[in-house]
DSSP file (Angstrom, degrees, kcal/mol; ACC not computed):
  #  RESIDUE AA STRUCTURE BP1 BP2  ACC     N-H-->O    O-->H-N    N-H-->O    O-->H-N    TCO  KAPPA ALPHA  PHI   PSI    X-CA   Y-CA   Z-CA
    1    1 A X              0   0    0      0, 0.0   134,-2.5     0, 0.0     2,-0.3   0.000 360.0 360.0 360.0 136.9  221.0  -30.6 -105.5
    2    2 A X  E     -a  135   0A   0    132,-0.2     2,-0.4   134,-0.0   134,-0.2  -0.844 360.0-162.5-131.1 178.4  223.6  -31.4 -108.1
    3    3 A X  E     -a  136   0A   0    132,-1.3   134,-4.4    -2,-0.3     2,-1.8  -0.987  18.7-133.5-144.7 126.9  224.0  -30.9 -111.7
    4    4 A X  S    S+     0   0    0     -2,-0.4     2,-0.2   132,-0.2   134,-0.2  -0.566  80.9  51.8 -96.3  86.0  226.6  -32.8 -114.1
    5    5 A X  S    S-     0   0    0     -2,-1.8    -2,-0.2     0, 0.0     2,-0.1  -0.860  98.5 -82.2 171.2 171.7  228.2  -30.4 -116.4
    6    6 A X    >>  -     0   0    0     -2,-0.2     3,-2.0   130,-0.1     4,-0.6  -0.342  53.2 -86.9 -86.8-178.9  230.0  -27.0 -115.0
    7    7 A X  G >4 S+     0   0    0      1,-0.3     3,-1.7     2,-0.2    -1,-0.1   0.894 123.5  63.4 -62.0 -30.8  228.1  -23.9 -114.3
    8    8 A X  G 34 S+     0   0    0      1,-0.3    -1,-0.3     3,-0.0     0, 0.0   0.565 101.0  53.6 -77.7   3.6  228.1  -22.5 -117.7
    9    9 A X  G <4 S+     0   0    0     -3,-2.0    -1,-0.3     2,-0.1    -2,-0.2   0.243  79.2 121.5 -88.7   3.2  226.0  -25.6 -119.0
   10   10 A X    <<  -     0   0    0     -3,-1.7     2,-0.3    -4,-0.6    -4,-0.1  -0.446  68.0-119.7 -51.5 153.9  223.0  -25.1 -116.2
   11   11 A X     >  -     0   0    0      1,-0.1     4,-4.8     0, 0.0     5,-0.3  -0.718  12.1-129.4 -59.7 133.0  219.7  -24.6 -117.9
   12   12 A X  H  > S+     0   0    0     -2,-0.3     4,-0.8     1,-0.3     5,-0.1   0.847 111.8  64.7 -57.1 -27.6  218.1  -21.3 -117.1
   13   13 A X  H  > S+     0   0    0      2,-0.2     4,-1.8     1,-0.2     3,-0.4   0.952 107.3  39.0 -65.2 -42.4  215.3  -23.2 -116.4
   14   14 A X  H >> S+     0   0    0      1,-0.2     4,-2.0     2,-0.2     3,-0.6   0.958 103.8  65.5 -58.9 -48.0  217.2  -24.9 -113.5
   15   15 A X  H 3X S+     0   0    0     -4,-4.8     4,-0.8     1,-0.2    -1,-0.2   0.652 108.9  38.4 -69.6   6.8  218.8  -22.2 -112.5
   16   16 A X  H 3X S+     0   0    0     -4,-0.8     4,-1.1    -3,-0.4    -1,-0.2   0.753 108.9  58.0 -81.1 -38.0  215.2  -20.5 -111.5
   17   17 A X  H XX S+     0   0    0     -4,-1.8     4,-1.9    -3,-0.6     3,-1.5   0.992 109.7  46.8 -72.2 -53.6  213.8  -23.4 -110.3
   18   18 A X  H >X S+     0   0    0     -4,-2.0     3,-1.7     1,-0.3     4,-0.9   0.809 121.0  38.8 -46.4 -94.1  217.1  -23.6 -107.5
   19   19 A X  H 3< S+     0   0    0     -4,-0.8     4,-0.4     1,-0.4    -1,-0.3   0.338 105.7  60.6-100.6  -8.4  216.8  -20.3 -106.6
   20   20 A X  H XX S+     0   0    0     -3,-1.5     4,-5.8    -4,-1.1     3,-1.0   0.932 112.5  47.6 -46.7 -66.8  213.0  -20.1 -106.6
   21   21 A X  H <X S+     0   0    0     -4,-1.9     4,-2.1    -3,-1.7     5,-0.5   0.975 116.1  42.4 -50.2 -74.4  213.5  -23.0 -103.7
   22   22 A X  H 3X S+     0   0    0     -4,-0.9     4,-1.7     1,-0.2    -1,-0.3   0.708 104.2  59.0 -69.0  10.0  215.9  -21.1 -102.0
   23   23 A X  H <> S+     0   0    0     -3,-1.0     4,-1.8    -4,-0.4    -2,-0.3   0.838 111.0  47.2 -88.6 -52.2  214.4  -17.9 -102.2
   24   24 A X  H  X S+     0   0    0     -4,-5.8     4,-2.1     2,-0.2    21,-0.3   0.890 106.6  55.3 -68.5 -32.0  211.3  -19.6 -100.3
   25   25 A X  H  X S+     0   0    0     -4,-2.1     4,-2.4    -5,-0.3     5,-0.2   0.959 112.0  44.5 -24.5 -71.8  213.4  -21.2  -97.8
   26   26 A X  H  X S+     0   0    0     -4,-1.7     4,-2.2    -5,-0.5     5,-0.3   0.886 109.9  55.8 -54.5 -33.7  214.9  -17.7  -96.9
   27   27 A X  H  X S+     0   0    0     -4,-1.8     4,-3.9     2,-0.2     5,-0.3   0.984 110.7  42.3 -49.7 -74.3  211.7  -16.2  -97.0
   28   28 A X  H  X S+     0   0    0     -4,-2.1     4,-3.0     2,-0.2    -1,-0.2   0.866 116.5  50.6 -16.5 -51.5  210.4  -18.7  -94.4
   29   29 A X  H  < S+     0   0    0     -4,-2.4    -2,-0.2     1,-0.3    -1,-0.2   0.858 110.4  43.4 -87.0 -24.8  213.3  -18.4  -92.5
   30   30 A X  H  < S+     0   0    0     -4,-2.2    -1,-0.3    -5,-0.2    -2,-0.2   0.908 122.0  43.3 -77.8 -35.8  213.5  -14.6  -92.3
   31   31 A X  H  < S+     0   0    0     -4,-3.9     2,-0.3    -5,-0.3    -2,-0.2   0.803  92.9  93.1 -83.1 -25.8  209.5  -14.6  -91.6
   32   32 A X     <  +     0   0    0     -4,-3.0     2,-0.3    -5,-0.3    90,-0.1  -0.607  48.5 146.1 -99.0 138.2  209.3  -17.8  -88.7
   33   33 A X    >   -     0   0    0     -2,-0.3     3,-2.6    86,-0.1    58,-0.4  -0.946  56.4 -66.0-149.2 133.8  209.6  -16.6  -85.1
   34   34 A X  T 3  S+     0   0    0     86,-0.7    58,-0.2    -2,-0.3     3,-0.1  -0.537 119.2  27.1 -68.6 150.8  208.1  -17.7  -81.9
   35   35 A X  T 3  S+     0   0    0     56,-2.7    -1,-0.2     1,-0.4    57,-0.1   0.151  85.7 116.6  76.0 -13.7  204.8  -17.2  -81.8
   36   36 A X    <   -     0   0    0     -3,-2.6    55,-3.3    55,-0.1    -1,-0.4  -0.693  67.7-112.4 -89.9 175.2  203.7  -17.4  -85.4
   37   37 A X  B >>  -B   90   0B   0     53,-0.2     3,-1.7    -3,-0.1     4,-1.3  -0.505  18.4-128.1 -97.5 156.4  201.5  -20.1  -86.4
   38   38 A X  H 3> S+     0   0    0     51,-1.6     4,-0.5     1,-0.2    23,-0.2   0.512 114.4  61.9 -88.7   7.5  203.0  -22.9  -88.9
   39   39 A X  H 34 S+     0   0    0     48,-0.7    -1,-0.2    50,-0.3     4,-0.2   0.417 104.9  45.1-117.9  -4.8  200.3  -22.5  -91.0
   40   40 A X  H <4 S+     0   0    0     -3,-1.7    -2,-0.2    47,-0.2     4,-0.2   0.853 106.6  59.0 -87.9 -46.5  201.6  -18.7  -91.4
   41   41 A X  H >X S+     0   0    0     -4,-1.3     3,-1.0     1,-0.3     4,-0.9   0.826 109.3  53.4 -64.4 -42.0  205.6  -20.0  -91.9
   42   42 A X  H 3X S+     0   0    0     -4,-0.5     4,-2.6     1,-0.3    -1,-0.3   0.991  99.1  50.4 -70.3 -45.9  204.0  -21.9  -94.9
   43   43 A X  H 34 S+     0   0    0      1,-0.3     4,-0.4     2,-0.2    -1,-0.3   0.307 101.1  73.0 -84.4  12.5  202.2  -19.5  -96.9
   44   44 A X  H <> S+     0   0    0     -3,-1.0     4,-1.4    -4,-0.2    -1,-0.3   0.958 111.8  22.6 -28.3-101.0  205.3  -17.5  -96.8
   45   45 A X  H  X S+     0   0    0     -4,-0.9     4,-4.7   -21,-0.3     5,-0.3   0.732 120.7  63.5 -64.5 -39.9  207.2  -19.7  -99.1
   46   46 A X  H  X S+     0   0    0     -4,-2.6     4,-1.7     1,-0.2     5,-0.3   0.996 111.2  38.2 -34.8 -71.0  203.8  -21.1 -100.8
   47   47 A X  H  > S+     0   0    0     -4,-0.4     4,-1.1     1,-0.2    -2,-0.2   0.875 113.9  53.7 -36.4 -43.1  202.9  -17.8 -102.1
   48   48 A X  H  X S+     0   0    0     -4,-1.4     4,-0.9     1,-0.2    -1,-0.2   0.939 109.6  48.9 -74.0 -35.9  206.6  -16.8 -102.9
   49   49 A X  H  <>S+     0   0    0     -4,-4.7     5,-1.9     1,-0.2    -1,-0.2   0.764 112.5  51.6 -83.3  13.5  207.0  -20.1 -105.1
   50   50 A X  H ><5S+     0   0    0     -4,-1.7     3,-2.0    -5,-0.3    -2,-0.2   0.832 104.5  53.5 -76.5 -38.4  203.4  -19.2 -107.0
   51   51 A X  H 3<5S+     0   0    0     -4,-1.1    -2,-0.2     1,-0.3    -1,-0.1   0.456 107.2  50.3-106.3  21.3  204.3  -15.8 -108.0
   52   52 A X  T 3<5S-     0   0    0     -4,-0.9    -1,-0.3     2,-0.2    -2,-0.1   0.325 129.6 -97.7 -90.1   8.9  207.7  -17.1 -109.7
   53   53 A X  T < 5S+     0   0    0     -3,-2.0     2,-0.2     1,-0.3    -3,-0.2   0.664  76.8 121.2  98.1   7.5  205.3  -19.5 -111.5
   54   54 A X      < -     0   0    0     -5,-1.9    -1,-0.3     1,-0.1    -2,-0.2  -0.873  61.6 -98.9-122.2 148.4  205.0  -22.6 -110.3
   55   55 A X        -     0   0    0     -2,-0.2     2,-0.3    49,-0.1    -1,-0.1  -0.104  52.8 -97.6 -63.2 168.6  202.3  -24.9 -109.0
   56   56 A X        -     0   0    0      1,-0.1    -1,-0.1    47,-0.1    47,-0.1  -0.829  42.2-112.7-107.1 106.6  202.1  -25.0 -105.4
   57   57 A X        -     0   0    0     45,-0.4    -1,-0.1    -2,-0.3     4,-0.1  -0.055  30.3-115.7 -68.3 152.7  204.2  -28.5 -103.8
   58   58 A X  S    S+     0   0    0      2,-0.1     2,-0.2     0, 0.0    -1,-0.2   0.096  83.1  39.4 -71.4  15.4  201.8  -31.1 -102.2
   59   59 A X  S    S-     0   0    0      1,-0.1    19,-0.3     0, 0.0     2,-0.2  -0.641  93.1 -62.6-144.4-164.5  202.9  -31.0  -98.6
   60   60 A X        -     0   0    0     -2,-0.2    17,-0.2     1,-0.2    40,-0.2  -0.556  38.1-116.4 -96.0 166.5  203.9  -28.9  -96.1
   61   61 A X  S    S-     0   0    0     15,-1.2    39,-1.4    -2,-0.2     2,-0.3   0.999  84.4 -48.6 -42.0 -69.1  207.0  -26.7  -95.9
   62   62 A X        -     0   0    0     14,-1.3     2,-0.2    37,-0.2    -1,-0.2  -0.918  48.1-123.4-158.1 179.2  208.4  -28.8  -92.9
   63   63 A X        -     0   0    0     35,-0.4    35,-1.1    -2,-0.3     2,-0.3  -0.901  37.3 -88.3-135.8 170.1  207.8  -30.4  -89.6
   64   64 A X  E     -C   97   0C   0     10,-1.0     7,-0.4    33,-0.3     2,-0.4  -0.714  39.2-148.7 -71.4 130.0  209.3  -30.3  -86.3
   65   65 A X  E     +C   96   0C   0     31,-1.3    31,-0.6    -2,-0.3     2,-0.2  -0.726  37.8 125.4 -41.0 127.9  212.5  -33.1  -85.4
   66   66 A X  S    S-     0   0    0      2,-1.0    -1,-0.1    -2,-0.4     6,-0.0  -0.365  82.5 -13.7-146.0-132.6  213.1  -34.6  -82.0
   67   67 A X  S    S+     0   0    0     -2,-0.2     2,-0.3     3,-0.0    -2,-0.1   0.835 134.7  25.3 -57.9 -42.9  213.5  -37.9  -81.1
   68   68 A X  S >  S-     0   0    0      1,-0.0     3,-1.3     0, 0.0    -2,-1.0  -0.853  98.1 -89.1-124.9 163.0  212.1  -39.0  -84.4
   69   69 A X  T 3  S+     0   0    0     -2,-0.3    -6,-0.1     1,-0.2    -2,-0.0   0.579 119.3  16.7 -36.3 -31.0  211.9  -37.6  -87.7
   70   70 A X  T 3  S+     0   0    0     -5,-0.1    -5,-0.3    27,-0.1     2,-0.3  -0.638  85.7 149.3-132.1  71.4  208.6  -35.8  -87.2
   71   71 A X    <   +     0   0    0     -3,-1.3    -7,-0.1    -7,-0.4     2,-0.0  -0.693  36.2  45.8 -99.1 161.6  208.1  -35.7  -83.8
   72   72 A X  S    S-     0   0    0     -2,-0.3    -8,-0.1     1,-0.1    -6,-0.0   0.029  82.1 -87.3  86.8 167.5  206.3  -32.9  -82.0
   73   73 A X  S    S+     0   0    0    -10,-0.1     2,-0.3    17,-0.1    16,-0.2   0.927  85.8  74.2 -94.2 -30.6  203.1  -31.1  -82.7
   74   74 A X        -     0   0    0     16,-0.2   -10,-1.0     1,-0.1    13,-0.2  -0.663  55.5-159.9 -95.4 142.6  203.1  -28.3  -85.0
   75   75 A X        -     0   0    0     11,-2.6    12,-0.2    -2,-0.3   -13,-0.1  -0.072  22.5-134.6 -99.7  17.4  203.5  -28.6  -88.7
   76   76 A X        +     0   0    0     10,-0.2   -14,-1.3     1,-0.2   -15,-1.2   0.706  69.0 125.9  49.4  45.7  204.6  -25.9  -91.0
   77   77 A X        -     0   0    0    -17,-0.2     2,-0.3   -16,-0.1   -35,-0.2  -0.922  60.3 -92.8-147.7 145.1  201.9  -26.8  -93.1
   78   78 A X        -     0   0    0     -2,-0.3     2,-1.3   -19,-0.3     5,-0.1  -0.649  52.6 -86.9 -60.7 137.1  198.8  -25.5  -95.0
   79   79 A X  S    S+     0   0    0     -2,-0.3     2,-0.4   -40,-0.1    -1,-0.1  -0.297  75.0 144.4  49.8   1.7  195.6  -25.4  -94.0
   80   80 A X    >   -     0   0    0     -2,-1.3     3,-3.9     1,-0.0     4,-0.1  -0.887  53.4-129.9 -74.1  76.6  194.8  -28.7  -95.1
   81   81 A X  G >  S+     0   0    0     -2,-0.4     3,-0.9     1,-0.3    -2,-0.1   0.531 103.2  67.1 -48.8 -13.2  192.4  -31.5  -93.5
   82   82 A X  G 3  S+     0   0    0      1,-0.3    -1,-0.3     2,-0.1    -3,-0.1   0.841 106.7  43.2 -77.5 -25.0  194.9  -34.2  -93.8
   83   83 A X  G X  S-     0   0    0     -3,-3.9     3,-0.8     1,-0.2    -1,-0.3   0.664  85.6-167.1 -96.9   9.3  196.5  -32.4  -91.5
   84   84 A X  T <   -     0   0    0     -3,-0.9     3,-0.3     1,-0.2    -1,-0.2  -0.301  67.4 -22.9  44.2-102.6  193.8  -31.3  -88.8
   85   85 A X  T >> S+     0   0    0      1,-0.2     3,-3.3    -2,-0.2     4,-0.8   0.390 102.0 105.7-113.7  -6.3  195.4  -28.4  -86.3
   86   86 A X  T <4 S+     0   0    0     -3,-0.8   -11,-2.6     1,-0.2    -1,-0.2   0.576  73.4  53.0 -70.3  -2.9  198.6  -28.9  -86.6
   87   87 A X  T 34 S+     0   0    0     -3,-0.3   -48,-0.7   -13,-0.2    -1,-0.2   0.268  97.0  63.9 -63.3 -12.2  199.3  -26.1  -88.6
   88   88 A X  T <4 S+     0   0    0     -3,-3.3    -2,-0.2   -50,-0.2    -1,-0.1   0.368  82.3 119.6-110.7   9.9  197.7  -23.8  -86.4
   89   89 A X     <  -     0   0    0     -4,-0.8   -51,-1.6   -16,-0.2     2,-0.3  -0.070  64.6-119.3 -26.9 147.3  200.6  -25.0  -84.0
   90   90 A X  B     -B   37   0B   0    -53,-0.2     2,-0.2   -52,-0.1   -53,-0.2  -0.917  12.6-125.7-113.4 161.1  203.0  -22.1  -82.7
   91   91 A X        -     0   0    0    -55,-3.3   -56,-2.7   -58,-0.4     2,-0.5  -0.553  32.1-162.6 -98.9 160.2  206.3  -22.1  -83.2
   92   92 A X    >   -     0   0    0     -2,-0.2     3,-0.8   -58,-0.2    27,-0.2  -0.988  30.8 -88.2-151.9 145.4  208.3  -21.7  -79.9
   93   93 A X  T 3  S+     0   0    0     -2,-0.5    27,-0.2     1,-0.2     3,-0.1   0.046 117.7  24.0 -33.4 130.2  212.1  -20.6  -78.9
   94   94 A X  T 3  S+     0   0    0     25,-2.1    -1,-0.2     1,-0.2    26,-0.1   0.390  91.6 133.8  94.8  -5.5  214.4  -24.0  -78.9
   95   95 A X    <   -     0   0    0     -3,-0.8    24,-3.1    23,-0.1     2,-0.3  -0.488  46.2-147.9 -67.9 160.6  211.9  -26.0  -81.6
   96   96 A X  E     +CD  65 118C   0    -31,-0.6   -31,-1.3    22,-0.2     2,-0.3  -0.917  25.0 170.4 -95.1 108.6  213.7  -27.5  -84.2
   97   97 A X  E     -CD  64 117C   0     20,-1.5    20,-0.9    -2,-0.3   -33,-0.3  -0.947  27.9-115.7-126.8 145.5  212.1  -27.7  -87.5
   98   98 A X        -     0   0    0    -35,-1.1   -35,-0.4    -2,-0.3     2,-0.4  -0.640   9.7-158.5   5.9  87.5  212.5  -28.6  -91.3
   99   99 A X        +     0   0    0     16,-0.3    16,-0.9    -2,-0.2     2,-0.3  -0.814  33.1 153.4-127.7 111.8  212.2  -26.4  -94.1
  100  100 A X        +     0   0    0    -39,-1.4     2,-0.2    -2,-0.4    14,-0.1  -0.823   4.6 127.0 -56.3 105.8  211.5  -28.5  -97.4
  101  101 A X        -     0   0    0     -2,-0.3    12,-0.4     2,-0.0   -76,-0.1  -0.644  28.3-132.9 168.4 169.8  209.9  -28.4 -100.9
  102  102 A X        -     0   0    0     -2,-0.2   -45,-0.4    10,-0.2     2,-0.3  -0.061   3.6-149.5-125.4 156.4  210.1  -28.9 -104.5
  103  103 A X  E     -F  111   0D   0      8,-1.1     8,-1.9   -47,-0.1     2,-0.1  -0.830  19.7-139.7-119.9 133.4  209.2  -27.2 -107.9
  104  104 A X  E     -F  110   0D   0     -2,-0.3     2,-0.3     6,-0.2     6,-0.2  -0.483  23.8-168.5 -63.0 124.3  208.3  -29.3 -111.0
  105  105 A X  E  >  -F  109   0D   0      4,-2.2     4,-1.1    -2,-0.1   -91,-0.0  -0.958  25.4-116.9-127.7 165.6  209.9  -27.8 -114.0
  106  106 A X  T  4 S+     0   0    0     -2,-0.3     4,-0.1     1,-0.2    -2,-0.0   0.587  97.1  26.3 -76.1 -11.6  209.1  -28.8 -117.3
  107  107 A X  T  4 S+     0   0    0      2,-0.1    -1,-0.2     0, 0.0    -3,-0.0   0.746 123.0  37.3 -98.4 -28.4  212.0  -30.2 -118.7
  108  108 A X  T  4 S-     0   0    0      1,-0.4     2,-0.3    -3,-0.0    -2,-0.2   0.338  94.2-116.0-134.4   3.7  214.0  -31.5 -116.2
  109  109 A X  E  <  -F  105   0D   0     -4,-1.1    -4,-2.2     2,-0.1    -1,-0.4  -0.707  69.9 -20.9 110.3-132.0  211.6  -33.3 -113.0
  110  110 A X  E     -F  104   0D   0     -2,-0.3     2,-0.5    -6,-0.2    -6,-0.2  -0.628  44.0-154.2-118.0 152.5  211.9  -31.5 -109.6
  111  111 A X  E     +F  103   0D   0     -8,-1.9    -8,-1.1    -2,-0.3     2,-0.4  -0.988  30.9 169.0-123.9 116.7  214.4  -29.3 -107.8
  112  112 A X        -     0   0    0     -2,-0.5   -10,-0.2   -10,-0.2     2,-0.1  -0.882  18.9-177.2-122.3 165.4  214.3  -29.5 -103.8
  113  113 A X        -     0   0    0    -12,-0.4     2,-0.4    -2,-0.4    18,-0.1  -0.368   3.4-172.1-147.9  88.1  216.2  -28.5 -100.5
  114  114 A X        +     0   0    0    -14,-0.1   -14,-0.3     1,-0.1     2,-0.2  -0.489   8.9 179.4-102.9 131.5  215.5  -29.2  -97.3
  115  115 A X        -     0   0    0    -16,-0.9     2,-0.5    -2,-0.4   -16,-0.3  -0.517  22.0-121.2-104.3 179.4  217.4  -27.6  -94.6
  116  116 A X        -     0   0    0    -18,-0.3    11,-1.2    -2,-0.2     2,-0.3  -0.890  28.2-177.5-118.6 117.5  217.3  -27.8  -90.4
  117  117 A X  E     -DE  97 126C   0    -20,-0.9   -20,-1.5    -2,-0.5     9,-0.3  -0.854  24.3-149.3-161.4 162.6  216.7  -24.9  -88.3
  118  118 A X  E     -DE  96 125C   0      7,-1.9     7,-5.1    -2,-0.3     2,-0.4  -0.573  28.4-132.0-114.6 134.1  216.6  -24.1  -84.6
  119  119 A X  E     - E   0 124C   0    -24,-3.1   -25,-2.1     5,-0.2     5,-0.3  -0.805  26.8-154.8 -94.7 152.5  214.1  -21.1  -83.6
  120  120 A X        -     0   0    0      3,-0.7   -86,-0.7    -2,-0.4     3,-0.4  -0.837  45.1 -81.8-140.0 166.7  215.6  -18.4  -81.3
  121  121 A X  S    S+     0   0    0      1,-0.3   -28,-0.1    -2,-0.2   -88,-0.0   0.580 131.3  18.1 -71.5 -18.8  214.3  -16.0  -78.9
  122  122 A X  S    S-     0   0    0    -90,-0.1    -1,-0.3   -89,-0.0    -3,-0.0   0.565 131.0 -41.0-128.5  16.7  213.6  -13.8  -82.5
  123  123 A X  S    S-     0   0    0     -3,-0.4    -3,-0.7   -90,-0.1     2,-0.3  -0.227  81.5 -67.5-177.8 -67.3  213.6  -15.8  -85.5
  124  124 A X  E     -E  119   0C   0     -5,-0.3     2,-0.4   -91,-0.1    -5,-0.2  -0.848  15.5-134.7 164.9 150.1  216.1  -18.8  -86.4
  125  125 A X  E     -E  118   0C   0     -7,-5.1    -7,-1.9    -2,-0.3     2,-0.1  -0.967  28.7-121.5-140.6 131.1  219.2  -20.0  -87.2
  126  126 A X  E     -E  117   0C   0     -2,-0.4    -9,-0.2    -9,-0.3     3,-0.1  -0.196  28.1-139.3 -58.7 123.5  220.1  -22.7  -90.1
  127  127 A X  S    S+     0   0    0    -11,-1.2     2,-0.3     1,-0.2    -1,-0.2   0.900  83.1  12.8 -67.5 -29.3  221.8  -25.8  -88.2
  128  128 A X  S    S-     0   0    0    -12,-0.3   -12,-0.2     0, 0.0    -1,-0.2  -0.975 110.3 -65.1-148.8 178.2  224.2  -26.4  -90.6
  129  129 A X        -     0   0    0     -2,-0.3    -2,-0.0    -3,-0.1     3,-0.0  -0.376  55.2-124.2 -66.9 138.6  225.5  -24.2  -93.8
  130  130 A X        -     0   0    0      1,-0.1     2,-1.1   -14,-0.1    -1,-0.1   0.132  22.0-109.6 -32.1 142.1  222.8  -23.8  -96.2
  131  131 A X        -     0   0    0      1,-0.1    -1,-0.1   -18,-0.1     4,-0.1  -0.870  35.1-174.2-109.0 128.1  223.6  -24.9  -99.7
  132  132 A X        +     0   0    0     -2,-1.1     2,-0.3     2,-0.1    -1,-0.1   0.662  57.1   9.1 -63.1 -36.8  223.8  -21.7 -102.2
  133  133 A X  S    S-     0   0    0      1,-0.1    -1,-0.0  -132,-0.1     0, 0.0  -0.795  92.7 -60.2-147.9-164.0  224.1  -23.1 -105.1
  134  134 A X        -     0   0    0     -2,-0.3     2,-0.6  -132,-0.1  -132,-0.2  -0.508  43.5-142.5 -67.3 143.6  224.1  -25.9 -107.5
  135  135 A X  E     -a    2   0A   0   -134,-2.5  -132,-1.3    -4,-0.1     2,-0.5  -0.943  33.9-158.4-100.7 132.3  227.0  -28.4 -106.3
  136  136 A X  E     -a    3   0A   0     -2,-0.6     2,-0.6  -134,-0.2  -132,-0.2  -0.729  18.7-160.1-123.2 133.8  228.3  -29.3 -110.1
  137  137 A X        -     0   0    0   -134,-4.4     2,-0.5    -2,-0.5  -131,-0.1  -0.895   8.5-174.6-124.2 125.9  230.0  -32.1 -110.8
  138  138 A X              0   0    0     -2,-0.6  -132,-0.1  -134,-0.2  -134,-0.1  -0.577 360.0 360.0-125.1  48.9  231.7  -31.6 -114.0
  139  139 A X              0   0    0     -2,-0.5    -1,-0.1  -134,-0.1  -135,-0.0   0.226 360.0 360.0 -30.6 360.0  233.6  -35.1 -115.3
C-alpha cells in the first residue's frame, strides 16, 4: 500500500485501517501451525478485524501456492458453502500459503496486504520482508 503525501499527512483513518490489516496478518501468522485447520487460521484474523470495527472481508484470508496460483487443497477460508471442505483442510510443514484481505474505510475505499508464507515444523515464516508500513510517496 502507498499513500501520496509524507507521513505527517496520513489520515488517522488510514492509519488504522493499515495497521488493522497488519495486525490480522500477524495474528494469523503467529496462530497458523501444522495441524490447525484453515478454517481456524481464518477466524483468527476475521475476528481480530471485527473487534477494531470493521465489516468482515468477503473471502478467505488466503490459499495455498504451488504450481499455480491457488493450487492445493486447503483454504484458509471461513466456513462458507462456496467453499465446501476446504477450509477444514490442515495446514502441514513445507505448505506455502497466502495471507490476504481488505478493510473498507469510509472515506478513502480499501486498504489490503497480502503476503507469502512457508509453514515450519512450528508455525511459519514470511517469504519475503513483510511491508510495515505505508510506503509514501511524497512529490
Amino acid at each position: 500500500m502507498w499513500f501520496f503525501g509524507n507521513a505527517k499527512r496520513l489520515p488517522e483513518e488510514l492509519r488504522h485501517a493499515f495497521d488493522t490489516v497488519h495486525g490480522a496478518i500477524s495474528k494469523a501468522a503467529e496462530f497458523i501451525r501444522p495441524r490447525a485447520r484453515g478454517h481456524e487460521v481464518d477466524a483468527v484474523a476475521r475476528n481480530y478485524i471485527q473487534e477494531r470495527g470493521y465489516e468482515e472481508y468477503k473471502h478467505a484470508l488466503g490459499h495455498q501456492v504451488g504450481t499455480h496460483a491457488h493450487d492445493g487443497g486447503t483454504i484458509l477460508g471461513p466456513l462458507w458453502e462456496r467453499y465446501g471442505d476446504t477450509p477444514q483442510g490442515i495446514v502441514e510443514e513445507g505448505n506455502v500459503f497466502t495471507l490476504e484481505l481488505y478493510v473498507r474505510t469510509k472515506n478513502y475505499g480499501m486498504v489490503s496486504l497480502e503476503e507469502m508464507i512457508v509453514i515450519t515444523d512450528d508455525g511459519c515464516q514470511f517469504l519475503v520482508p513483510r511491508q510495515e508500513d505505508w510506503i509514501f510517496l511524497d512529490l
